[in-house]
C-alpha positions in Angstrom: -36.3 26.4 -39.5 -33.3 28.9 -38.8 -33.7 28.4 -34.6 -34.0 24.4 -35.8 -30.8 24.1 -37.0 -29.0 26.3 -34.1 -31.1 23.9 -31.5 -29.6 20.7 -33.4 -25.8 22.2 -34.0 -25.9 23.6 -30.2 -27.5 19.8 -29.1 -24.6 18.0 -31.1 -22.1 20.2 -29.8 -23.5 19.1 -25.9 -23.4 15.6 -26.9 -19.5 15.8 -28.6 -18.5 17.5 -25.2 -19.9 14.5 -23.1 -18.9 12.1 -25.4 -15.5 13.3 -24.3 -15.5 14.2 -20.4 -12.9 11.8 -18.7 -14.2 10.5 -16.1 -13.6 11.9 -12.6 -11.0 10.1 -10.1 -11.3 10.7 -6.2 -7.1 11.2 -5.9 -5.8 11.6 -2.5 -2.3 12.4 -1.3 -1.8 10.7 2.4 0.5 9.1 5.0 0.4 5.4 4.9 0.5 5.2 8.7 -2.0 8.5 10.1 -0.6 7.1 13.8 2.7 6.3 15.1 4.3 6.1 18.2 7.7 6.6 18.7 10.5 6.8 21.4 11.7 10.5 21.9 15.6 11.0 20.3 14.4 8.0 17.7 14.2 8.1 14.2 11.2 7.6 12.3 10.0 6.9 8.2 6.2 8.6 7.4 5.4 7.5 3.8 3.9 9.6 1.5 1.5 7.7 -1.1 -1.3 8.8 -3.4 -4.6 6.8 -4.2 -7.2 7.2 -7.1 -5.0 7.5 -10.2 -6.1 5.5 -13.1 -4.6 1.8 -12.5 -2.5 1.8 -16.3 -5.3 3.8 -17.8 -5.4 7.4 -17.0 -5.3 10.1 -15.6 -2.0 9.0 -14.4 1.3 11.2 -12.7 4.1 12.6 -14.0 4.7 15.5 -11.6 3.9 16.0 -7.7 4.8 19.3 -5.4 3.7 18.5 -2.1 4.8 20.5 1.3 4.5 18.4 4.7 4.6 21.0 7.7 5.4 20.1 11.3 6.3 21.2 14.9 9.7 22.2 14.6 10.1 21.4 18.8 8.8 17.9 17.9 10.5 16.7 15.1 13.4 17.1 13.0 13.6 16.2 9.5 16.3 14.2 8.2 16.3 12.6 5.0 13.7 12.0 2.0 13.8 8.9 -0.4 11.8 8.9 -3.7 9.5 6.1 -4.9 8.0 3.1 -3.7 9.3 0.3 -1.4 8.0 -2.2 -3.2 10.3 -3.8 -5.9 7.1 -4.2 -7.8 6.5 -0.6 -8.3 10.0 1.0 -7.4 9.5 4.5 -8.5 6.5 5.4 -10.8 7.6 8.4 -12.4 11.0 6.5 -13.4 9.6 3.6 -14.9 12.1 0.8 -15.8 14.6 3.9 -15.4 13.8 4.7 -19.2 13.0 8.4 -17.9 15.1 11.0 -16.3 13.0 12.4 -13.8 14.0 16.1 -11.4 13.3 15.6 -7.7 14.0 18.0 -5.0 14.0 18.4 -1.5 14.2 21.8 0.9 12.8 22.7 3.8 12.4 26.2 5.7 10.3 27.6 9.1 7.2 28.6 8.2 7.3 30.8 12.1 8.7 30.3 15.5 7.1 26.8 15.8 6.3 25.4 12.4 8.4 23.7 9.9 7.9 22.3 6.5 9.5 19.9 4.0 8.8 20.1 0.3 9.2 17.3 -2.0 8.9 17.5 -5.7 9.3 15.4 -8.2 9.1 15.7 -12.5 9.2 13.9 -15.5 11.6 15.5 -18.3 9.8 14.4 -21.2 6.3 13.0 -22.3 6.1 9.6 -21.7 3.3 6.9 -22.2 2.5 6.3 -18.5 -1.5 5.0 -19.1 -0.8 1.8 -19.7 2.8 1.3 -17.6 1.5 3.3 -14.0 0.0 1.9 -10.9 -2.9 3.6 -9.6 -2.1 3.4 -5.7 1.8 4.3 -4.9 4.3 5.6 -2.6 5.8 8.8 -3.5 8.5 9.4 -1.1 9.7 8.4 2.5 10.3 10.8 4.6 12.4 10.6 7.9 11.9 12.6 10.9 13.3 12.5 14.5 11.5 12.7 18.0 13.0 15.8 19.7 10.5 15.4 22.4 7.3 14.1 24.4 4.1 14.1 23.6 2.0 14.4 20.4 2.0 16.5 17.1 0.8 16.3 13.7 2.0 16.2 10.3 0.3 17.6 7.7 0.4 17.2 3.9 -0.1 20.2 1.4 -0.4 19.1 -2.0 1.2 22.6 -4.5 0.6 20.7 -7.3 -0.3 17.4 -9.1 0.4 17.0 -13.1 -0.3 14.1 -15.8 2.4 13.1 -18.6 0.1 15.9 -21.0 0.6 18.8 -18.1 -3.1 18.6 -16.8 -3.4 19.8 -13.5 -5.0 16.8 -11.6 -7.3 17.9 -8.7 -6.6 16.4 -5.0 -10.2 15.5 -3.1 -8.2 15.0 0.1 -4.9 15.5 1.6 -3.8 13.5 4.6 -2.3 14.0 8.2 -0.3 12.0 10.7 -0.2 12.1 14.5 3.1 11.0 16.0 3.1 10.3 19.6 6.2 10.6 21.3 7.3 8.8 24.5 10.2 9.4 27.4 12.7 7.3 27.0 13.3 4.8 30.2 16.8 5.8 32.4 18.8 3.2 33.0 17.9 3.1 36.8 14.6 2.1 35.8 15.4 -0.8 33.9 17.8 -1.9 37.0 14.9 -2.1 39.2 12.8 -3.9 37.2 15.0 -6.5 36.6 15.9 -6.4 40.3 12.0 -7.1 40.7 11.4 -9.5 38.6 14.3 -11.3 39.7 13.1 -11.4 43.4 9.7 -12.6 42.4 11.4 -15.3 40.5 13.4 -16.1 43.5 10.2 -16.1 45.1 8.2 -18.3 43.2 10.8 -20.7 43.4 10.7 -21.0 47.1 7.5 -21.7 47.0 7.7 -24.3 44.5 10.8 -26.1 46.6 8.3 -26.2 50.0 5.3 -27.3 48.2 7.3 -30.4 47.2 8.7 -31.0 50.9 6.7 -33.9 52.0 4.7 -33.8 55.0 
């Protein structure tokens, strides 16, 4: 009777812990566009967005540290800009601007040829975000510059992902993007083709005016 009761007490206990398991979410942190092409000495915006939170249910975000690493030869970084650029979603850990949220942004060689870019963003207090939060959104636009030809990638390195109760949210996949860089034309060039084009429509138009000559 004694191992009975420990059987039943250890079954309930099994069933009260699955009765509670949230349900798992596939969240990834990626670049909206994973390809780009770009003229070289031209500025460029790679947004940042994550997929798979809870759609105003949870698990939902209040905190992101994410690092984006990059050829330092390629690129330049410039400038960072938090939230979404959708006026329907605006920022998603500011919602409505009722909360004061910390966002930071720094950057340092990781060695001779590599780069990175760390973007963080927190919530100061607890706030209700299940029923208010989308569950796809940008978190941040970054802006880089083409130093020079050819192509690189960007890669994204989520630190650390956090809901409004300080769980630790677990990333399934983090993205990369592969910029392509391209020469600029010299101004010669763009003289000759002109001069081309304008001597094949001189031409054409020759050819028109004779075949309307009558025999």
């Amino acid at each position: 009777m004694r191992y009975k009761g420990i059987t039943r007490t250890i079954g309930a206990l099994l069933v009260s812990a699955l009765w509670h398991v949230v349900p798992a979410h596939a969240i990834s942190v990626e670049f909206t566009t994973p390809t780009t092409t770009v003229a070289t000495g031209q500025s460029f915006d790679l947004q940042i967005k994550i997929f798979g939170l809870g759609d105003y249910v949870a698990p939902t975000l209040a905190f992101f540290d994410v690092d984006v690493a990059f050829d330092n030869a390629a690129f330049a970084f410039e400038s960072a800009t938090f939230g979404d650029s959708d006026p329907a979603l605006g920022d998603q850990l500011n919602l409505f601007g009722l909360v004061t949220t910390t966002s930071g942004v720094h950057g340092d060689a990781i060695d001779s040829a590599r780069s990175y870019v760390n973007i963080s963003e927190d919530t100061s207090i607890s706030f209700p975000f299940d029923a208010l939060q989308a569950g796809d959104f940008v978190l941040a636009s970054l802006t880089f510059k083409a130093l020079s030809v050819g192509s690189s990638e960007l890669g994204i390195f989520v630190l650390g992902l956090r809901d409004g109760d300080g769980n630790d949210l677990a990333t399934d996949f983090a993205g990369a993007a592969t910029v392509s860089a391209t020469a600029v034309p010299e101004p010669e060039m763009f003289v000759a083709v002109v001069a081309g084009m304008m001597i094949l429509a001189a031409v054409a138009s020759r050819r028109r005016a004779r075949q309307r000559q009558p025999r």
